[in-house]
VEXVOGU-540804 format. One record per residue: residue number from 0; residue in one letter; x negated, y, z negated of N, C-alpha, C in turn. Coordinates in nm, 3 decimals, padded with zeros to 5 digits. Layout:
BEGIN
<atom><dovex>NUM</dovex><doza>a</doza><n_east>X</n_east><n_north>Y</n_north><n_up>Z</n_up><ca_east>X</ca_east><ca_north>Y</ca_north><ca_up>Z</ca_up><c_east>X</c_east><c_north>Y</c_north><c_up>Z</c_up></atom>
...
***
This chain:
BEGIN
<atom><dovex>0</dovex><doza>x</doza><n_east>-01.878</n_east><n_north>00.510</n_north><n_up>04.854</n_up><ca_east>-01.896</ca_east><ca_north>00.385</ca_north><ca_up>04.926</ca_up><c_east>-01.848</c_east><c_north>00.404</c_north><c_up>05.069</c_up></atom>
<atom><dovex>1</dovex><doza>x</doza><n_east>-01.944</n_east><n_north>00.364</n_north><n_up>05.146</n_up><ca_east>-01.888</ca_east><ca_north>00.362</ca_north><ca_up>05.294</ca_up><c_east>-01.847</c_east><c_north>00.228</c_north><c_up>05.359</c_up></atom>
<atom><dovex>2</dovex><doza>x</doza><n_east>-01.782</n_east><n_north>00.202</n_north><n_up>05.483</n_up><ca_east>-01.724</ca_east><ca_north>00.054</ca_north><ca_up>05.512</ca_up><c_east>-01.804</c_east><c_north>-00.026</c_north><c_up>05.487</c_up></atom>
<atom><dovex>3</dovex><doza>x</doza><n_east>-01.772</n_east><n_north>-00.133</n_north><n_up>05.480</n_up><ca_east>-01.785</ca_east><ca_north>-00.241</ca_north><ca_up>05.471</ca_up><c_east>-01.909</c_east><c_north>-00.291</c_north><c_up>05.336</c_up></atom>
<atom><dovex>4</dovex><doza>x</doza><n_east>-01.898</n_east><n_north>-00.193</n_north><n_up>05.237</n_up><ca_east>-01.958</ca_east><ca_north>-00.218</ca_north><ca_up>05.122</ca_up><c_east>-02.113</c_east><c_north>-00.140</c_north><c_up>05.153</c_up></atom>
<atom><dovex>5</dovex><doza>x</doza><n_east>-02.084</n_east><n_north>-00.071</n_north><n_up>05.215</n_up><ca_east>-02.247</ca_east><ca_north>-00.009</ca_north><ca_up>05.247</ca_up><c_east>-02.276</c_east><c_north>00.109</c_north><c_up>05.154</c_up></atom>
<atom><dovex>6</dovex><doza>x</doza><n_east>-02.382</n_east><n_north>00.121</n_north><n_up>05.082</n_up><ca_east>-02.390</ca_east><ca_north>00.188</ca_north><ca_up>04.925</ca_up><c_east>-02.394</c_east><c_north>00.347</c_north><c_up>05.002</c_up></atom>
<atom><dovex>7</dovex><doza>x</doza><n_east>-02.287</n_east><n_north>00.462</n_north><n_up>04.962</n_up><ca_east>-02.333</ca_east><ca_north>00.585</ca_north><ca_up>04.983</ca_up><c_east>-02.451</c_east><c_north>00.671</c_north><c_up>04.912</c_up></atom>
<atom><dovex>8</dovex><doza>x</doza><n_east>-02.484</n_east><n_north>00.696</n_north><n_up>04.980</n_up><ca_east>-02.615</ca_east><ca_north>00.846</ca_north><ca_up>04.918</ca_up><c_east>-02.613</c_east><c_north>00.885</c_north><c_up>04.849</c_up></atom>
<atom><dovex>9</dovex><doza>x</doza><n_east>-02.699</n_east><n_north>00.868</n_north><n_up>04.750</n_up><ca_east>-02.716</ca_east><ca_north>00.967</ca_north><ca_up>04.637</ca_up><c_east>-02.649</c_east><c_north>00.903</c_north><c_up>04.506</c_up></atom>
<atom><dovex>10</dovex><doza>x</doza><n_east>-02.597</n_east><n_north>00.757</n_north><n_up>04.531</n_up><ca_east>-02.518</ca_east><ca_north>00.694</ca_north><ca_up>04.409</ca_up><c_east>-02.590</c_east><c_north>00.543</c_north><c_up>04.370</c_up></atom>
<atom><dovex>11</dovex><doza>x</doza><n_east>-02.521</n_east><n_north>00.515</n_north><n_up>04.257</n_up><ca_east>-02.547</ca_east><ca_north>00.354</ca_north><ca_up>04.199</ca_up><c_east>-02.474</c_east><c_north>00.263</c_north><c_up>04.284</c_up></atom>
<atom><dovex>12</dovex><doza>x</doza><n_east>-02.483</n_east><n_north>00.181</n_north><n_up>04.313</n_up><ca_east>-02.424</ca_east><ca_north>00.107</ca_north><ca_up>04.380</ca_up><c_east>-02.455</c_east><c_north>-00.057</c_north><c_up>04.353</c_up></atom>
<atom><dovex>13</dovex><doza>x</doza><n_east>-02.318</n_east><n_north>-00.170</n_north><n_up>04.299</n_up><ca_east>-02.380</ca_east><ca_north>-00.263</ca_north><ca_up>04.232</ca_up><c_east>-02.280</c_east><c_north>-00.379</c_north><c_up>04.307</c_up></atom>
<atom><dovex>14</dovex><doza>x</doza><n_east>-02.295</n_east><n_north>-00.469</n_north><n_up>04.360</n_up><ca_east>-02.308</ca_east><ca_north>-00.580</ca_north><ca_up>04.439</ca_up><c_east>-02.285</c_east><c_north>-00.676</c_north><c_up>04.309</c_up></atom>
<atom><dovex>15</dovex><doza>x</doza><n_east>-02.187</n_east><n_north>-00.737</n_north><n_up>04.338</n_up><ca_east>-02.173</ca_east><ca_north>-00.841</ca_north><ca_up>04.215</ca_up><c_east>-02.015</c_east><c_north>-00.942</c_north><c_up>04.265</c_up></atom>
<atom><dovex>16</dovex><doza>x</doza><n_east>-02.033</n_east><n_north>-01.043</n_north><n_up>04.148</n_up><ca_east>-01.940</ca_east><ca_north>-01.113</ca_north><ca_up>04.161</ca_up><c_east>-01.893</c_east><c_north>-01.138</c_north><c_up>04.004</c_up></atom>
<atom><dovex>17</dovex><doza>x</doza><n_east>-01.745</n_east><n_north>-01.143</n_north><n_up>03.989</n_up><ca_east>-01.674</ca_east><ca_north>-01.215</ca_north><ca_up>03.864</ca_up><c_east>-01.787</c_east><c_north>-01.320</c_north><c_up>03.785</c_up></atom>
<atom><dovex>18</dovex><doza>x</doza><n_east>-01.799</n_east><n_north>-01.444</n_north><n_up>03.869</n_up><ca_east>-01.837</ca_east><ca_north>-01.583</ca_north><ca_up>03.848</ca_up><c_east>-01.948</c_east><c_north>-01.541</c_north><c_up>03.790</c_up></atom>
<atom><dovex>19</dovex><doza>x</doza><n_east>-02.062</n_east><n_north>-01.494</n_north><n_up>03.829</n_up><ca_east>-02.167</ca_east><ca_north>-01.451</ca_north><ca_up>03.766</ca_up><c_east>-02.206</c_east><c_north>-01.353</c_north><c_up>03.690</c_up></atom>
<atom><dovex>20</dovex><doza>x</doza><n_east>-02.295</n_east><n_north>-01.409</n_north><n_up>03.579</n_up><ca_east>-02.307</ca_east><ca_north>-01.389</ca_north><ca_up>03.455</ca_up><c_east>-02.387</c_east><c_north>-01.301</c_north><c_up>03.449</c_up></atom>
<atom><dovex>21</dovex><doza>x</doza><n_east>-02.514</n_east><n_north>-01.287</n_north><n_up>03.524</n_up><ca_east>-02.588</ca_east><ca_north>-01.161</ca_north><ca_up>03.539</ca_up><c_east>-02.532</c_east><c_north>-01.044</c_north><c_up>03.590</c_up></atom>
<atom><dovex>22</dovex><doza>x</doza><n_east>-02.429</n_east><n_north>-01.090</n_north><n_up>03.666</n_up><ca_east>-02.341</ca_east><ca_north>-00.958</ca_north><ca_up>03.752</ca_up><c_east>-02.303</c_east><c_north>-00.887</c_north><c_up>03.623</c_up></atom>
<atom><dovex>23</dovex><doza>x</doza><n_east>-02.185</n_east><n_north>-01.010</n_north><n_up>03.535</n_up><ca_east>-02.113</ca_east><ca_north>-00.950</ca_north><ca_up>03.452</ca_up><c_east>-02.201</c_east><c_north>-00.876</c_north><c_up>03.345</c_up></atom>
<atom><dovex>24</dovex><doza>x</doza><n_east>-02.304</n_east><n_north>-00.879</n_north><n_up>03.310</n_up><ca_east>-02.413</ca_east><ca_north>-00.879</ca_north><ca_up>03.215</ca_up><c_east>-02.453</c_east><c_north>-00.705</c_north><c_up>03.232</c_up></atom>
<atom><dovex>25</dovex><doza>x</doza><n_east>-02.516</n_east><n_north>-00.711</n_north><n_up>03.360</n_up><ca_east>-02.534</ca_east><ca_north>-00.583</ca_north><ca_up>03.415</ca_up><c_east>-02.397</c_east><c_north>-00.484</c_north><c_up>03.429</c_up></atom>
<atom><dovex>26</dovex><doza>x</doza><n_east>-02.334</n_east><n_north>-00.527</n_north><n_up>03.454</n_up><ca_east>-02.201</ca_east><ca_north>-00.391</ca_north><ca_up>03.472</ca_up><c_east>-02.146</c_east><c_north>-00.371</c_north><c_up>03.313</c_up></atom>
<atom><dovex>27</dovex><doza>x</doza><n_east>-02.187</n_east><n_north>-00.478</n_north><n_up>03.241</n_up><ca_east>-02.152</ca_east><ca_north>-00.481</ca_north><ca_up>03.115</ca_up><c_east>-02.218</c_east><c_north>-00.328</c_north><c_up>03.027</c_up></atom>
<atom><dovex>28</dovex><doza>x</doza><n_east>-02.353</n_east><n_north>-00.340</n_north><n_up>03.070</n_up><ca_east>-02.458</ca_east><ca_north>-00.240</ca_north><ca_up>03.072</ca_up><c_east>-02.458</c_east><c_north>-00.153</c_north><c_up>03.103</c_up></atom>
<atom><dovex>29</dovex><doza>x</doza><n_east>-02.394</n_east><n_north>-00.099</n_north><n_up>03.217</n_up><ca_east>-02.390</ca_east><ca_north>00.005</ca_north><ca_up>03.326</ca_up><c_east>-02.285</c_east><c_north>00.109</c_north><c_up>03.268</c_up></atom>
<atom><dovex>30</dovex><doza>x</doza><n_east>-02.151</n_east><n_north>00.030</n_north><n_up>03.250</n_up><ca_east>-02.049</ca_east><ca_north>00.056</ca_north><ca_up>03.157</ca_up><c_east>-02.074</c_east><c_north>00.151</c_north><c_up>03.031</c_up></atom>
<atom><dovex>31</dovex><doza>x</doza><n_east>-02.140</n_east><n_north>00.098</n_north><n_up>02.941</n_up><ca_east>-02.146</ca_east><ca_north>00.126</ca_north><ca_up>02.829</ca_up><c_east>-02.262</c_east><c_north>00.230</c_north><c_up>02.841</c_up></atom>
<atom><dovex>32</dovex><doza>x</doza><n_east>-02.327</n_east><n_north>00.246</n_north><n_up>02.921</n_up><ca_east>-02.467</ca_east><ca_north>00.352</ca_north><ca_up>02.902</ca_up><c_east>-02.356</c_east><c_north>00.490</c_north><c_up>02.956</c_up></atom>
<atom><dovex>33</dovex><doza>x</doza><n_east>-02.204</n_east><n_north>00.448</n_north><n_up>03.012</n_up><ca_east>-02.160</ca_east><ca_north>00.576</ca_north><ca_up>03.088</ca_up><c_east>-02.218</c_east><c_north>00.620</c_north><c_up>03.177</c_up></atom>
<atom><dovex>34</dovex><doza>x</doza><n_east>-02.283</n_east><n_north>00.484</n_north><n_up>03.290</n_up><ca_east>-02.350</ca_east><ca_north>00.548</ca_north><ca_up>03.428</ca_up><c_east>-02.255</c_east><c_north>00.553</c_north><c_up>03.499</c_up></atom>
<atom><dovex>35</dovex><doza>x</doza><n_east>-02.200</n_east><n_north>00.588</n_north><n_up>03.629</n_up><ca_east>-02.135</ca_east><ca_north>00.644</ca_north><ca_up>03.725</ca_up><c_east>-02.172</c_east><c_north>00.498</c_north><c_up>03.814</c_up></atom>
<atom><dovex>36</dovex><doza>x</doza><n_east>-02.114</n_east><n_north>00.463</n_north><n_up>03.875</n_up><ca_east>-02.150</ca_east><ca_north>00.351</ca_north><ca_up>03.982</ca_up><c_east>-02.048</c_east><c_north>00.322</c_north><c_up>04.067</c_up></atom>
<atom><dovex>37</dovex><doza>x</doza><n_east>-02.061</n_east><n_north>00.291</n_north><n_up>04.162</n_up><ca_east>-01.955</ca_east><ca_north>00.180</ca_north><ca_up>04.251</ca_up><c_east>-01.979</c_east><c_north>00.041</c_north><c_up>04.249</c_up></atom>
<atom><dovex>38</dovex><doza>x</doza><n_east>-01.857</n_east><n_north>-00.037</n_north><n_up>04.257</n_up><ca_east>-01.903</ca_east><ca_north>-00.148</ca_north><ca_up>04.218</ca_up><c_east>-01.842</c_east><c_north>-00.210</c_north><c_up>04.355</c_up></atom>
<atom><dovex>39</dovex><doza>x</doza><n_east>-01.931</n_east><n_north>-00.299</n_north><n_up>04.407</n_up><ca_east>-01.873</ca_east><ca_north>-00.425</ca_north><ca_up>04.520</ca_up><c_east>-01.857</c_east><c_north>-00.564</c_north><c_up>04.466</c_up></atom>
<atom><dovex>40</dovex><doza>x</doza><n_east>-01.709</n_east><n_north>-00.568</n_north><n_up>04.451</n_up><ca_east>-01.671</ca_east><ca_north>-00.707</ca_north><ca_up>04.435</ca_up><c_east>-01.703</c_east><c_north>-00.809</c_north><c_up>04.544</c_up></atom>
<atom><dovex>41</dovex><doza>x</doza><n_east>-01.817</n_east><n_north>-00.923</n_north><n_up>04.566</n_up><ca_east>-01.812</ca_east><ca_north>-00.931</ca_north><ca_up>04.717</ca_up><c_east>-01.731</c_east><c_north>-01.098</c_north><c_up>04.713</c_up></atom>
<atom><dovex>42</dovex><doza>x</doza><n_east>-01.620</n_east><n_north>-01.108</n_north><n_up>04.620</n_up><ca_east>-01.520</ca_east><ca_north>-01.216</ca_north><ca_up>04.653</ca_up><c_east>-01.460</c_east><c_north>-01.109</c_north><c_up>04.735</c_up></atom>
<atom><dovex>43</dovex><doza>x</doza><n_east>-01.382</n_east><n_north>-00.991</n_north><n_up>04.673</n_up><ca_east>-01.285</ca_east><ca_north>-00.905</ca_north><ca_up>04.724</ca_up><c_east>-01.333</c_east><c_north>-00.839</c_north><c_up>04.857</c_up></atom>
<atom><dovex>44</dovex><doza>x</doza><n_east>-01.467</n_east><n_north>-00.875</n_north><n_up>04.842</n_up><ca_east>-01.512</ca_east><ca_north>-00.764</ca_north><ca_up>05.015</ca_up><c_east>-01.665</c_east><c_north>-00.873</c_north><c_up>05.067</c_up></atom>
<atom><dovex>45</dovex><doza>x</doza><n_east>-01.580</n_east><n_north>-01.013</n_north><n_up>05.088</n_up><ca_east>-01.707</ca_east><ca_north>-01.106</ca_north><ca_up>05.159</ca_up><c_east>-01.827</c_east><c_north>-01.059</c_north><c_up>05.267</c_up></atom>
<atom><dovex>46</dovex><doza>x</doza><n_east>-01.797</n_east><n_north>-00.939</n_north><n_up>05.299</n_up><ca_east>-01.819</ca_east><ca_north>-00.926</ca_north><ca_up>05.446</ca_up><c_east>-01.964</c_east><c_north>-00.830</c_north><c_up>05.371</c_up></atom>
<atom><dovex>47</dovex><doza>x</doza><n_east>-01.922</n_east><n_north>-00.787</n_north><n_up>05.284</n_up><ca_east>-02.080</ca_east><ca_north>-00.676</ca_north><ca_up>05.154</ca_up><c_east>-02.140</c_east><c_north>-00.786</c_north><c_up>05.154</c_up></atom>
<atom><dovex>48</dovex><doza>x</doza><n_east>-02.111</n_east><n_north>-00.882</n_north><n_up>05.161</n_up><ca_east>-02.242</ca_east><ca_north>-00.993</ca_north><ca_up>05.121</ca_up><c_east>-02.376</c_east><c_north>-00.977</c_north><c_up>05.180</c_up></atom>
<atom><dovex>49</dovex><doza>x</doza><n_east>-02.346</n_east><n_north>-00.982</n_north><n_up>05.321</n_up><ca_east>-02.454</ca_east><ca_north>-00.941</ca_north><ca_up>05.466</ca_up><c_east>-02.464</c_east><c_north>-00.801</c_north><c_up>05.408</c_up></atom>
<atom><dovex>50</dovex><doza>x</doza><n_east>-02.450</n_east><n_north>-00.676</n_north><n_up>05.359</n_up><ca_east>-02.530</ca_east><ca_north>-00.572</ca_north><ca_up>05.307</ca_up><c_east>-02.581</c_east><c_north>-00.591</c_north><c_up>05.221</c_up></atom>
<atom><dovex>51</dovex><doza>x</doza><n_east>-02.567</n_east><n_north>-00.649</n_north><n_up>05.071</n_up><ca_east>-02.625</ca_east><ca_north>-00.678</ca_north><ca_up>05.032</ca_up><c_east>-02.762</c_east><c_north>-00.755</c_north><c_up>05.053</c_up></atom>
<atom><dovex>52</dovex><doza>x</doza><n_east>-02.751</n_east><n_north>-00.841</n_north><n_up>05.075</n_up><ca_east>-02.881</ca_east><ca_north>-00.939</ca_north><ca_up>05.184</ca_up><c_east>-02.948</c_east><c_north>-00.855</c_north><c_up>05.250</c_up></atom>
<atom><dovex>53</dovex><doza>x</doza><n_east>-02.888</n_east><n_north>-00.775</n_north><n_up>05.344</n_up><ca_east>-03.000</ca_east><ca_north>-00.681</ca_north><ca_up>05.408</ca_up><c_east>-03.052</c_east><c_north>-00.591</c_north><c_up>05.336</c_up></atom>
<atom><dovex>54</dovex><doza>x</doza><n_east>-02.973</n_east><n_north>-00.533</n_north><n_up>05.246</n_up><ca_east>-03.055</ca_east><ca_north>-00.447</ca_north><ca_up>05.139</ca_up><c_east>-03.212</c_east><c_north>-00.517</c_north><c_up>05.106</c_up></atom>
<atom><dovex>55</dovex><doza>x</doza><n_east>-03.144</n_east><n_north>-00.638</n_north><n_up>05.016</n_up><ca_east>-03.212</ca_east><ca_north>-00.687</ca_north><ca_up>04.891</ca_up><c_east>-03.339</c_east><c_north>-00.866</c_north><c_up>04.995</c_up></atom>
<atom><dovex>56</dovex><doza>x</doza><n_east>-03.294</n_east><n_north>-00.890</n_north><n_up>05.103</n_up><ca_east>-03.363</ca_east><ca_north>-00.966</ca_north><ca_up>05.156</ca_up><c_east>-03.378</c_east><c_north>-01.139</c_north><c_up>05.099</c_up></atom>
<atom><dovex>57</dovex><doza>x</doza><n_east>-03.208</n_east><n_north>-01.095</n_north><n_up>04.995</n_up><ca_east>-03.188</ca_east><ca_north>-01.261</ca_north><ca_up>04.949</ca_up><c_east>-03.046</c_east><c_north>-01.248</c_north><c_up>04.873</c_up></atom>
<atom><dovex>58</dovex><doza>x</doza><n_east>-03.065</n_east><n_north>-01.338</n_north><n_up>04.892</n_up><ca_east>-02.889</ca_east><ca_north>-01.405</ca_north><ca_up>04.872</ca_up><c_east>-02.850</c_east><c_north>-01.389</c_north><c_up>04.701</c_up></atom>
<atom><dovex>59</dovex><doza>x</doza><n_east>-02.945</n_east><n_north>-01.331</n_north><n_up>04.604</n_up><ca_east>-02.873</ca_east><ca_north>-01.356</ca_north><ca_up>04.491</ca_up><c_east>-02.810</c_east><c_north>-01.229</c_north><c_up>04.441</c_up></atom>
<atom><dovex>60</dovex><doza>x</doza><n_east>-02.770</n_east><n_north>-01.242</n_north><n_up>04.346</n_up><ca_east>-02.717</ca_east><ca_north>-01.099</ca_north><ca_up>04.297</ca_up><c_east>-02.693</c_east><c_north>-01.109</c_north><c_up>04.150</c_up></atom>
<atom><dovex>61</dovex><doza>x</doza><n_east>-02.680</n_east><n_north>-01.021</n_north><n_up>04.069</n_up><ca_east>-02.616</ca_east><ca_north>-00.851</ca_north><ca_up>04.104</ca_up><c_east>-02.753</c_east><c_north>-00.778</c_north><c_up>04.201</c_up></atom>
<atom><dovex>62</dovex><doza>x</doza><n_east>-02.727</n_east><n_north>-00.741</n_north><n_up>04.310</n_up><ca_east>-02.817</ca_east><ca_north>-00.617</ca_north><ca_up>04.364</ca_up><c_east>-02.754</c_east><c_north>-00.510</c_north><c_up>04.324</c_up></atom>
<atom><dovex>63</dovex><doza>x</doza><n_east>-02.803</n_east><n_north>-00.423</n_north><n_up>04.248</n_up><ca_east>-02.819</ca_east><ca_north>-00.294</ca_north><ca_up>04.209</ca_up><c_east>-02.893</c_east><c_north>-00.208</c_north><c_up>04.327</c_up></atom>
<atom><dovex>64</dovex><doza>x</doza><n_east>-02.810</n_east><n_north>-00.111</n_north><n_up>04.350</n_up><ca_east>-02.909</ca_east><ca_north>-00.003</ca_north><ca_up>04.449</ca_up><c_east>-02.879</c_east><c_north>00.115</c_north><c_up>04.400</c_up></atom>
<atom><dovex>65</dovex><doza>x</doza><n_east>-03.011</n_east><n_north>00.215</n_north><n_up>04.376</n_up><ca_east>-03.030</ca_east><ca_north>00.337</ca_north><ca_up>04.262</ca_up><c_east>-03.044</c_east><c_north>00.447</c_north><c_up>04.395</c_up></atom>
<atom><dovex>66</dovex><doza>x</doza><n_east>-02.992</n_east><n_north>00.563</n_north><n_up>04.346</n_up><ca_east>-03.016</ca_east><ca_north>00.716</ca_north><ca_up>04.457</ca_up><c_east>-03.107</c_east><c_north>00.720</c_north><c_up>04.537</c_up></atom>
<atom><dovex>67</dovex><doza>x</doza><n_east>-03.217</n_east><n_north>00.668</n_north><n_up>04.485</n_up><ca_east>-03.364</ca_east><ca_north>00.684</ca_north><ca_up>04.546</ca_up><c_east>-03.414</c_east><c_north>00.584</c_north><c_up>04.643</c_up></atom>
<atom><dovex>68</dovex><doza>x</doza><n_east>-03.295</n_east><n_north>00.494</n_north><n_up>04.619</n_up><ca_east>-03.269</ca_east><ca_north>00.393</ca_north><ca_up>04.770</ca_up><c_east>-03.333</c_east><c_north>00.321</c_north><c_up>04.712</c_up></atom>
<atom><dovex>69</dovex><doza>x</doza><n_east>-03.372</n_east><n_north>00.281</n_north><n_up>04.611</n_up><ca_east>-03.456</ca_east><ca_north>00.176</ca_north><ca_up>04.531</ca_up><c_east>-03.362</c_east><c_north>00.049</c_north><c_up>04.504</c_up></atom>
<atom><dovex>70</dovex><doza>x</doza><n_east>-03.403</n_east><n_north>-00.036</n_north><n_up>04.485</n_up><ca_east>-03.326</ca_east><ca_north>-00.136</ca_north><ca_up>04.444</ca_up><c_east>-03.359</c_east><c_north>-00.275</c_north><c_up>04.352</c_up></atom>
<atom><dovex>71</dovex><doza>x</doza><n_east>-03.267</n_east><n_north>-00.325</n_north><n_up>04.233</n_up><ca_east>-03.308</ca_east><ca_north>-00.467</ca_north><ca_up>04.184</ca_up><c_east>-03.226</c_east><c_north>-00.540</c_north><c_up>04.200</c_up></atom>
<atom><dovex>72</dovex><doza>x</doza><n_east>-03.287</n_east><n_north>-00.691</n_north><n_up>04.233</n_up><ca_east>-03.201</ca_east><ca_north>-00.835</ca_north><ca_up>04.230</ca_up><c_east>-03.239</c_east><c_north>-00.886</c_north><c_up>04.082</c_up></atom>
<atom><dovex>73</dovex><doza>x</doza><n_east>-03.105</n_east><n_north>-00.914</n_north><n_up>04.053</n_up><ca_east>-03.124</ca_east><ca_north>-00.973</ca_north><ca_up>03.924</ca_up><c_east>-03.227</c_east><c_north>-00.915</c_north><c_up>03.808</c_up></atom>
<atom><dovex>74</dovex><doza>x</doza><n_east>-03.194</n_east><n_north>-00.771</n_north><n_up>03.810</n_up><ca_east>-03.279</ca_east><ca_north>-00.746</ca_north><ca_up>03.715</ca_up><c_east>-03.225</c_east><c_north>-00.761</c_north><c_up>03.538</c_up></atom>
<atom><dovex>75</dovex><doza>x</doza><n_east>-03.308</n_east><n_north>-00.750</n_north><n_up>03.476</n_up><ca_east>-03.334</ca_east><ca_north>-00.795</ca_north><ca_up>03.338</ca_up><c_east>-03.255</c_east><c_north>-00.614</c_north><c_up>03.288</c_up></atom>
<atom><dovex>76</dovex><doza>x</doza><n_east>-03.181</n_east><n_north>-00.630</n_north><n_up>03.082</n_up><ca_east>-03.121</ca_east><ca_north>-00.480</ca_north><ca_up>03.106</ca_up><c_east>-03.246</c_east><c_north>-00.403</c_north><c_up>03.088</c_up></atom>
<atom><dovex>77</dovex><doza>x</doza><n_east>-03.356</n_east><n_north>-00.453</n_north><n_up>03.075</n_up><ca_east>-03.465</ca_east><ca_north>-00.342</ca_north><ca_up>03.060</ca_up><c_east>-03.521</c_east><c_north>-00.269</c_north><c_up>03.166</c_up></atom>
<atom><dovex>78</dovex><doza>x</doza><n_east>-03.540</n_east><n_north>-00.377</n_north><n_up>03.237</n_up><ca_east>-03.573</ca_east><ca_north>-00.320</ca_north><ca_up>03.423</ca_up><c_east>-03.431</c_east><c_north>-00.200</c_north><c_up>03.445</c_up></atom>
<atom><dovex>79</dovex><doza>x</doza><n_east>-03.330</n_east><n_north>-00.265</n_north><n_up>03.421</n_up><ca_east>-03.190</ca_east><ca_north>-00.109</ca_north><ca_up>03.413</ca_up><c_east>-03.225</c_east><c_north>00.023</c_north><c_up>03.417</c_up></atom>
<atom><dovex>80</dovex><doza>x</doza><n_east>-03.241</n_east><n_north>-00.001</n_north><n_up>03.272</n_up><ca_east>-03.254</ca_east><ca_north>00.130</ca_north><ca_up>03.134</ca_up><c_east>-03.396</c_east><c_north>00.191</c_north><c_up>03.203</c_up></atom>
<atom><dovex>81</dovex><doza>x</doza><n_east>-03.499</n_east><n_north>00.096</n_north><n_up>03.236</n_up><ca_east>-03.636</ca_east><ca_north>00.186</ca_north><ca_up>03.253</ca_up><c_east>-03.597</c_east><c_north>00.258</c_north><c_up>03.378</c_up></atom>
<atom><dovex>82</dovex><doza>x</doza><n_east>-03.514</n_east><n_north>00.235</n_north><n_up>03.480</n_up><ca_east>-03.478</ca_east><ca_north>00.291</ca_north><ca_up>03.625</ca_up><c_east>-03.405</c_east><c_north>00.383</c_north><c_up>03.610</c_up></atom>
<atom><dovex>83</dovex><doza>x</doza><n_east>-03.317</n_east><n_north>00.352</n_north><n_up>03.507</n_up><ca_east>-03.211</ca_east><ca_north>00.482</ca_north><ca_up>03.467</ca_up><c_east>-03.260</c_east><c_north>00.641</c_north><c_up>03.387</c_up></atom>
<atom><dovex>84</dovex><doza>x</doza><n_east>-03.361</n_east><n_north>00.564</n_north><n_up>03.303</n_up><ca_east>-03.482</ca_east><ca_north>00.673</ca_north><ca_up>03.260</ca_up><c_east>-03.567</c_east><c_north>00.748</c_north><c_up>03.360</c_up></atom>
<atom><dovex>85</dovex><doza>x</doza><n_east>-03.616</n_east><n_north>00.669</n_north><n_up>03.494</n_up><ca_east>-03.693</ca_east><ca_north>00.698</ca_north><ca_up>03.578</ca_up><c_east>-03.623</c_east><c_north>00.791</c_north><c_up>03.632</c_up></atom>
<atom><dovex>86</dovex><doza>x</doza><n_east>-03.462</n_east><n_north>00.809</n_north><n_up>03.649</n_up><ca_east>-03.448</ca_east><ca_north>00.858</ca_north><ca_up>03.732</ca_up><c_east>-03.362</c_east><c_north>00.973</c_north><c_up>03.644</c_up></atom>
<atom><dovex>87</dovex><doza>x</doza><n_east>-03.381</n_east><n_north>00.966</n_north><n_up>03.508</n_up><ca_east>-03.280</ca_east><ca_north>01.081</ca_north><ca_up>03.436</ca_up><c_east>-03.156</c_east><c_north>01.076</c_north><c_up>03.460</c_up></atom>
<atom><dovex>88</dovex><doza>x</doza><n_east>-03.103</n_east><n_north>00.969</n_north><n_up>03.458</n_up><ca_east>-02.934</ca_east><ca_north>00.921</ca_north><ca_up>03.479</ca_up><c_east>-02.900</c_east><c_north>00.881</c_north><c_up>03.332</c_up></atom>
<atom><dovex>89</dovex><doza>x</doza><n_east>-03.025</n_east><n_north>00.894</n_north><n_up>03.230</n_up><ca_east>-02.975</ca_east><ca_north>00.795</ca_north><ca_up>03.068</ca_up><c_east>-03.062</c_east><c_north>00.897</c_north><c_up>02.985</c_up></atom>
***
C-alpha cells in the first residue's frame, strides 16, 4: 500500500468499512479463500475515500482492486471467486 490508501502494484487491494455489510461479507471471503490483500479501513484512513472514488467512479463500496488493475464495486462472492480464478490467485 502506498500513501494515502493508494492500492500498490501487483496486489488485492480492498476499500471497505466496519459498518458495511458487503465490505464485511467480502473480506469475510477473501479471508477464508487465503487470498493475500490489503485492506483500507476508510473510517481509519478518510482521506482513501477520494481513491477509492477515483478508482471506482462512485461512492459505494467494498471496491476491490485486483493486480491487473481491474476492479469491483460491490461485487457479489461469485463475481470474487470468478476474478480470483481469472487471475489464478484460487
Amino acid at each position: 500500500m502506498t500513501s494515502a490508501g493508494t492500492p500498490a502494484e501487483g496486489t488485492i487491494t480492498m476499500f471497505g468499512a466496519e459498518w458495511c455489510s458487503d465490505c464485511r461479507r467480502t473480506k469475510a471471503q477473501l479471508d477464508s479463500l487465503g487470498v493475500d490483500y490489503a485492506y483500507v479501513d476508510l473510517e481509519a484512513e478518510p482521506a482513501a475515500a477520494d481513491v477509492a472514488r477515483e478508482i471506482s467512479g462512485r461512492t459505494n463500496i467494498p471496491v476491490v482492486v485486483y493486480p491487473d488493475a481491474t476492479h469491483h464495486v460491490e461485487p457479489s462472492n461469485g463475481d470474487v471467486e470468478a476474478k480470483l480464478r481469472e487471475l489464478a490467485l484460487i
